[in-house]
Each structure stands twice: as C-alpha cells, then as structure tokens.
N, C-alpha and C positions, 0 to 999 in steps of 0.2 A: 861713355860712348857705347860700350855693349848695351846698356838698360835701352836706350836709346831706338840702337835696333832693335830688340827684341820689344819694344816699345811699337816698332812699326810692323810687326810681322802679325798677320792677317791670322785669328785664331783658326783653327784646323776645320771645326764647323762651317767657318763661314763660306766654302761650297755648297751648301746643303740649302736650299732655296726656303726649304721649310723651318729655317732659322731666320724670320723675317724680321725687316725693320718697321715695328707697329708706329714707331713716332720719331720722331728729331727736334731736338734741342738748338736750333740756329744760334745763337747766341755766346751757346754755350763748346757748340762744333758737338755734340752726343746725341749719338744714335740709342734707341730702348727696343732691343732686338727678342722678339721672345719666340720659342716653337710655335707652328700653326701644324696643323694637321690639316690635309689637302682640299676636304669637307669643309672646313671655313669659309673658304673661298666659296663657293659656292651656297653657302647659307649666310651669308652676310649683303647684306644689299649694297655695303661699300666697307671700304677695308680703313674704315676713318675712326672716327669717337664712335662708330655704331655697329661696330667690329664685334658677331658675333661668336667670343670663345671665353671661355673660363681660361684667364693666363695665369698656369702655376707660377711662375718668375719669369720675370720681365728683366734684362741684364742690361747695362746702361757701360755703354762702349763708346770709347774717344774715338771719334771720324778718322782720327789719324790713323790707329790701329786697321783700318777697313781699308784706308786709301790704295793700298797695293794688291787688293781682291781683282784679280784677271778677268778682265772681257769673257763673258763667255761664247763659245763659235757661234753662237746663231743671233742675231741683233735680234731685239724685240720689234713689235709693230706697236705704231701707237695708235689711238685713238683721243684725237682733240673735235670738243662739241662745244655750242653754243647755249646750253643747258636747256633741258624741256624739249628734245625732240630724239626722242628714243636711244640714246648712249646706250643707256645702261642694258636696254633688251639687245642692241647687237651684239654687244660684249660680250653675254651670256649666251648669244648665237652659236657662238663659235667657243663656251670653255668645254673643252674635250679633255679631262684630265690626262688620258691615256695620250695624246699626243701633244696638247696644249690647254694652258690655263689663261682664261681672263682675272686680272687686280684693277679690281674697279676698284678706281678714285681713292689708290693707298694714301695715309694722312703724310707720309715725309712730302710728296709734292704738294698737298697743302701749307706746309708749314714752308718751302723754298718759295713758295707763289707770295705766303704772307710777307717774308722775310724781305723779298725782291721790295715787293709795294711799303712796305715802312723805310726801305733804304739799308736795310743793312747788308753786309758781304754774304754772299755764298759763294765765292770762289772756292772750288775743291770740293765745294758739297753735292752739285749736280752731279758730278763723273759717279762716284760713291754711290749716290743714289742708284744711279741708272746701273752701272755694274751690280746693284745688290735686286734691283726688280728684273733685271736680264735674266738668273740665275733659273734654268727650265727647271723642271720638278718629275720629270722622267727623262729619262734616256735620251737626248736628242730631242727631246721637247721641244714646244718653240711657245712664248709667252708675249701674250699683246696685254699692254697697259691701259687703260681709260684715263685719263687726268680729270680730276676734276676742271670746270671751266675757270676757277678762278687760278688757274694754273697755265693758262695760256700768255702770261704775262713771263713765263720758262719757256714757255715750248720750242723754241731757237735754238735754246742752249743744249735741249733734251735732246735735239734734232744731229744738233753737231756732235755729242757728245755719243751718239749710237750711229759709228758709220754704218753706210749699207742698211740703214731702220729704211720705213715707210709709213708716213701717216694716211690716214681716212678722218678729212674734216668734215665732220656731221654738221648737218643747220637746218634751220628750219623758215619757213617765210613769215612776214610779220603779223601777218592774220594768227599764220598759227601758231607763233610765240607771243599772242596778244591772250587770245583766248586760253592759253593753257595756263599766262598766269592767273587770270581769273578763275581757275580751280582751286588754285592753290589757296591755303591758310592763313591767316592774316598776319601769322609769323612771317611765312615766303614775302609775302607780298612788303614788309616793312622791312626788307634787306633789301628790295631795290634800288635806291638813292644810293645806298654806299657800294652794291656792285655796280654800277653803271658809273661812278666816278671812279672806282678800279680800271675797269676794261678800260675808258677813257685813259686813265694816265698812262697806260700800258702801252698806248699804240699814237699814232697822230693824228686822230678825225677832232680831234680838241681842238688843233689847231687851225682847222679848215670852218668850225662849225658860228655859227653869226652869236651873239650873245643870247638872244632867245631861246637858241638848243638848247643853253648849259643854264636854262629856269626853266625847266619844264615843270607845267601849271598843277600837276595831278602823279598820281603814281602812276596811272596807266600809259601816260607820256613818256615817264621814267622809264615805264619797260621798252618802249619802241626807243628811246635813246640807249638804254642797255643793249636793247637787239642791236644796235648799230654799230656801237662801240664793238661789241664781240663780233660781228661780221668784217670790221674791219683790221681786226687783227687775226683773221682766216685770209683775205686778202693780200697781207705782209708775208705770209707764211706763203702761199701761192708763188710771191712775186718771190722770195727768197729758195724756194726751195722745189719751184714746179714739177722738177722730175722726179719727185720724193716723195710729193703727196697728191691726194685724188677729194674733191668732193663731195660729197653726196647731201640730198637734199631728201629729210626726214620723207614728204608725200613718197618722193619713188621708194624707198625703204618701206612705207606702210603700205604702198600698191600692191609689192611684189617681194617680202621679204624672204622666202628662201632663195629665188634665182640672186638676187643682192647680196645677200648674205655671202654665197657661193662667190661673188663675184668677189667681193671685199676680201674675204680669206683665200685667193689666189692674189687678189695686189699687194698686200701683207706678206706672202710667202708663208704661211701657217704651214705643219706639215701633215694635220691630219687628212684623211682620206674626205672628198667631195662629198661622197654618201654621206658619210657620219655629218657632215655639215648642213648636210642637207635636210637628213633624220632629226637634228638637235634642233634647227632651226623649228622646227612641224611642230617638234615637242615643246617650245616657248614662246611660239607665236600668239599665241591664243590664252596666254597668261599674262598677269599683272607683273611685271618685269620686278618690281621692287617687294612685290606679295606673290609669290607665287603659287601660292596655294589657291588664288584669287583668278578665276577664270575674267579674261578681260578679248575684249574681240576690236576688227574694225569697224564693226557696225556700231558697237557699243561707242565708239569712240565720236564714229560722225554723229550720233546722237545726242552726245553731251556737248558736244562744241554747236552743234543747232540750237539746245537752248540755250547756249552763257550766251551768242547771237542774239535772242529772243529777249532774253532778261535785257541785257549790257548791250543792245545794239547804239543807240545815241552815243553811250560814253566811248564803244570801238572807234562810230563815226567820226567823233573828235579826236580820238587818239591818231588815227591814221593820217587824219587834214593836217592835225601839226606836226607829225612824222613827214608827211610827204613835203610842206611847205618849210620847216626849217632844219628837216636832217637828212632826209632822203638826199637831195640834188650835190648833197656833198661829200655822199660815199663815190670811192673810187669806182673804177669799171665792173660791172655783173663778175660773180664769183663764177668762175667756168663750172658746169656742169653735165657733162659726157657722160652718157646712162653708162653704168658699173659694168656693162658686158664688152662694151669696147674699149676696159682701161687696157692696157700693158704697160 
C-alpha cells in the first residue's frame, strides 16, 4: 500500500513547465517527459516529431504517477484550426516568453487525437495532458496551446477538462483552403483521403452527406470534403460551447493582423501587455511563420494564390461544383463570425 502511494505522488519537478511531455505512449498509459529550455519553443515550427532540441534524456514516466499534478491558477487558451490558414503565425503572435508562451501543435495531443480515432481509451489521459501543457513558465504566465487539426476530434474533452479556458477557432474559406493545398508537396497532398475520413468520423456530416460526398472523384475534391468535415466539427464546438469560444476567419486575420491579434489575446485573457502584442505581432507579420528567417508578405501571398488560379483554374472549377452540389447544402448553419473587436 505505501509503494502504491508513493507510486502516485507527482515527482517534485513536475511543477517546472520546462519538464515537458515531448511524447505519449496511449497504449501503454507513458509519458517521455524531457527538459526544454524556453528557446525551443520558439525555434521549433511545432513541438511534434520536428521538435527542435538535442534531448540529453528523455525519462519515460507512468501517466499514473503525473495524475495528481494540480491545475495550475490560470487556464490555458486554446487554439483549434482547420489547417492551412495561419495557426501557426497567430500562435507566434502572441509567444511573449516574459509573460506567455505559444506550444504549437505538442505531439501528446497528437498521439490522444490518434488514440481517440483507432478506438482505444484515453480516459485519464486528457486531464494529465492538459494539467501538464497548463504549466506557465514564468511567474504568472499564461500559456495558449495550438492543437494540431487532427486533434479536434479531443477538443470537447480539452475544453471541459480546462475550466474557465477559451478557445479561438481559426478557418478558412474554401477557395482558400483549395488553393493552399495546391502549394503544398505531393506528400501533403496524399494524406488527404485519410484526413478527411478522420475529421468525417469525428463529427456527423457523414451522416447527413448523399453517397456521392464520401467518392469524391479526385484529391482536390477530397480537400473540399476535408474542408468540410473540419468546419463541421468547429460548428459542434460553437453549438457546444458558444460562450467559450470565438471564430475567426483566416482573410480578417490577413486583412488586419495586429489589431486581431490584439483582439484574440484579450478573448484568451493572455496577461501580456497590449503593446508588446502588438510589437510581436509587426515583428512576425512579414515572415514565413514556419521559416522564419524567410521574409513572406500579403502581397506575396495574393500573388501565389493568382497563379495556382491560373495554372489549376478548370481543376478549382470542378472542385467547388462538386463541393457546392454534393457537400456544401449539408453543412449545418454559417459558422458565426463577429469581427474580433467586438468579442467579449
């Protein structure tokens, strides 16, 4: 019985935020917790398999032992997106180490997302989770999380599981999650069939959708039914949780991104000061969110989606006709979107 307890008692580090949990073992219920230093965070484009740090040891700890890690006072804010409309640059908006840190897209939510969609338990593993990415890294910090998007198939539980949190559901329209997969690599682009039958099992537009939805003719099909599936699991979260989370729609974010920025890190309750968000914002606007060394603009942006239009206009024009004709009319009501200055 003593082993027991002392079997459950939360080793003495585990306040120390920069004791992070780089991976989880679902299966197995093990966390692989190793030191970050604050600069990780910030040089790493996500905190997954691409997690930039030399890790001296990596310690491999029973979920058990973690389970009694205290809430810490301030809830985290989240950040749920529908991938491909700027996450990862607002995230970065707003990491002020000095008062708060963005964790983009850590791999434990990946691995509770993967877990969820093959069926097996996480019970007891979200709370753990979310108590060990709550953990500020100064003083009264306050720390907003990114999930990755195939993590919205959690985000409920994330939700309940951080009273008093707040999300900001990023999205984008279908034009411009048409064309932006057509930037991408022929890698990106051959993982759409298996994420768009993800987001599908995750939510109920499966069941609303005619059997034509679910053969879509081409991959670019697949992405407007992906785009679909993920917007309708931002609409569960809406109808579930309205007073908790807010909107926003990628064009307003690229219209106008420091006054959004500003606005998003006041419905989050972040505690850094307006300036400095405002400052950080000026200073990552104009860079390639995932390269940062890489000057990237809006003009550059409207520029490249003119020609994938040019090149790829026929193939858009059929993607949208069978989007509009057999998936569109069976998404739920318009996702509400109130410009970011009049949330409260």
């Amino acid at each position: 019985m003593e082993t027991a307890s002392l079997d459950a008692t939360p080793p003495s580090r585990a306040a120390d935020a920069r004791w992070f949990p780089v991976d989880l073992h679902v299966p197995d219920r093990r966390f692989e917790m190793a030191t970050l230093d604050v600069d990780v965070l910030e040089r790493s484009t996500f905190l997954d398999t691409r997690l930039d740090a030399a890790l001296g040891s990596v310690e491999q700890v029973p979920a058990a032992r973690l389970a009694a890690l205290p809430s810490p006072e301030r809830p985290p804010a989240w950040l749920f997106h529908t991938s491909f409309c700027g996450s990862t640059l607002l995230a970065r908006a707003v990491h002020l180490p000095a008062h708060q840190v963005a964790l983009k897209e850590p791999l434990v939510l990946r691995r509770l997302g993967d877990a969820r969609h093959a069926g097996w338990s996480i019970d007891g593993l979200c709370g753990t989770t979310v108590r060990l990415l709550s953990r500020p890294w100064s003083e009264g910090g306050g720390v907003l999380v990114k999930a990755t998007h195939a993590a919205l198939n959690i985000a409920p539980e994330l939700l309940d599981l951080s009273p008093g949190s707040r999300a900001v559901l990023l999205t984008s329209t279908l034009d411009d999650f048409l064309v932006s997969n057509l930037k991408k690599t022929a890698e990106t682009q051959a993982k759409v069939p298996a994420l768009a039958e993800r987001a599908l099992t995750a939510g109920t537009l499966h069941r609303r959708l005619p059997a034509n939805a679910l053969q879509p003719p081409d991959v670019l099909c697949a992405v407007a039914l992906q785009w679909a599936a993920q917007r309708d699991l931002l609409a569960s979260l809406v109808r579930g949780y309205g007073e908790r989370v807010r909107v926003l729609d990628f064009a307003t974010f690229a219209d106008d991104p420091e006054d959004t920025v500003a606005a998003c890190a006041r419905w989050w309750r972040l505690p850094a000061p307006e300036m400095a968000v405002r400052e950080r914002t000026r200073e990552v606007a104009h860079r390639n969110a995932k390269a940062m060394s890489v000057e990237y603009s809006a003009r550059q942006r409207a520029q490249e989606a003119r020609m994938v239009e040019e090149r790829f206009g026929a193939e858009l024009a059929r993607a949208r006709e069978w989007a509009e004709r057999f998936v569109l009319p069976f998404l739920d009501a318009p996702l509400p979107m109130n410009p970011p200055q009049e949330w409260t």
